[in-house]
C-alpha positions in Angstrom: 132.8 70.3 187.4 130.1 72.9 188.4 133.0 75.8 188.6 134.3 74.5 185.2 131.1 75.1 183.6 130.4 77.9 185.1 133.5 79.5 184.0 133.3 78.3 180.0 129.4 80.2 180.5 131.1 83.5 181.5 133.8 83.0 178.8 131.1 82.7 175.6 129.3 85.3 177.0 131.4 87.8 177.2 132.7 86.8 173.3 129.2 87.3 172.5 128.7 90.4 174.2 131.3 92.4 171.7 130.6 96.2 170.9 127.9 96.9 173.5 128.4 100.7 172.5 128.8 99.9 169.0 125.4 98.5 169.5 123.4 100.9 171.5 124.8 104.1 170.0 126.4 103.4 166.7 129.8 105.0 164.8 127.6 108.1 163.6 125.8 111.3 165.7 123.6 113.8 164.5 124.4 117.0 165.9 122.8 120.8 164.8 125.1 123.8 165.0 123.7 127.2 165.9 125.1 130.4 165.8 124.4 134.2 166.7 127.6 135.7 164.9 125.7 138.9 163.4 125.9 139.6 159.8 127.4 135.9 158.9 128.7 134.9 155.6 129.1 131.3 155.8 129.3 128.5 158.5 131.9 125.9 157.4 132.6 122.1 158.9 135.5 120.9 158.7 136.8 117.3 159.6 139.9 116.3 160.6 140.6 119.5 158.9 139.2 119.3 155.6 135.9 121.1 154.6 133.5 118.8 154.5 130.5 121.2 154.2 129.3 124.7 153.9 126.0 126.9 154.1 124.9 130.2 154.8 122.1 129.2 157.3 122.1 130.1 161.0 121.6 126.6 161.5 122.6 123.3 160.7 122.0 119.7 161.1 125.2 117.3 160.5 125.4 113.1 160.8 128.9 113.2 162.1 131.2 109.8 161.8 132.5 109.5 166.1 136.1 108.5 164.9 136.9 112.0 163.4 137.6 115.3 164.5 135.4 118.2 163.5 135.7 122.0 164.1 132.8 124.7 162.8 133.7 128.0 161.4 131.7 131.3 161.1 132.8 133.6 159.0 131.2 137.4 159.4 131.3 139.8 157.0 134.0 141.5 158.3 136.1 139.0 157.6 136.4 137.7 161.1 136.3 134.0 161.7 134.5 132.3 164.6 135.6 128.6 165.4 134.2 125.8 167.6 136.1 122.5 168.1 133.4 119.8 169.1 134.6 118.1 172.1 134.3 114.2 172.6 134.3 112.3 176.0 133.6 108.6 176.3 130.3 107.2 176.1 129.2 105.4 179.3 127.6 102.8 177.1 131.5 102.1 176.6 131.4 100.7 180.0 129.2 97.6 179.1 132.4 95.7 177.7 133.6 95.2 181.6 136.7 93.3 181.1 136.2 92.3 177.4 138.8 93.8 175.4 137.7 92.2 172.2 134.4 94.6 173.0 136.6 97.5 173.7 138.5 97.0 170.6 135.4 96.9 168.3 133.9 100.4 170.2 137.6 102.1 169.4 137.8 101.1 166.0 134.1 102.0 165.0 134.2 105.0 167.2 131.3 104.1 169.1 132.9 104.4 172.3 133.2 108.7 171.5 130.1 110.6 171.7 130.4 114.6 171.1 129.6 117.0 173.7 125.9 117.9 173.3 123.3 117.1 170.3 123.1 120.8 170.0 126.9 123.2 169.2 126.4 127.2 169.8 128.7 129.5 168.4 128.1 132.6 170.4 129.4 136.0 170.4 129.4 138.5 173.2 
């Protein structure tokens, strides 16, 4: 009886532990591009390879959704265009769901098991 209980207690549990990384990180990261590309024109985001925003600043601050793919162009005044593809890996909070794959659903569809590579993206030319 003492092993059936036991075994019910780990069950609701770990249907009420859902989304640990959905919870601890969230489906958005803020991120800040820099770049050095002399004489710029324009820095362009795109995502999942539309243009989602442009500016002519050296720097930028984005709020980026962790389910879509973004890339960063610089565009000199040469014409020459600079990219960056922001990497993801999975987040370690990911990790929290154990076995529960109702947890590991929620993180994939949200996104909140992704985090990109760095707060901080450098476009840099040598």
């Amino acid at each position: 009886m003492k092993k059936q209980i036991i075994l019910v207690s780990i069950l609701i549990a770990t249907t009420f532990m859902t989304g640990c990384s959905t919870v601890i990180n969230g489906s958005k990261q803020r991120v800040m591009a820099h770049s050095n590309v002399p004489n710029m024109v324009s820095m362009k985001l795109y995502k999942n390879g539309f243009v989602v925003a442009e500016g002519k600043e050296e720097m930028a601050h984005y709020v980026l959704d962790r389910r879509s793919e973004y890339m960063i162009e610089v565009l000199d005044e040469n014409g020459k265009k600079h990219l960056l593809l922001l990497d993801k890996e999975i987040t370690g909070a990911a990790f929290l769901n154990l076995l529960n794959l109702l947890g590991w659903g929620i993180d994939f569809v949200s996104g909140s098991v992704y985090k990109f590579n760095g707060q901080n993206q450098y476009i840099i030319v040598k």
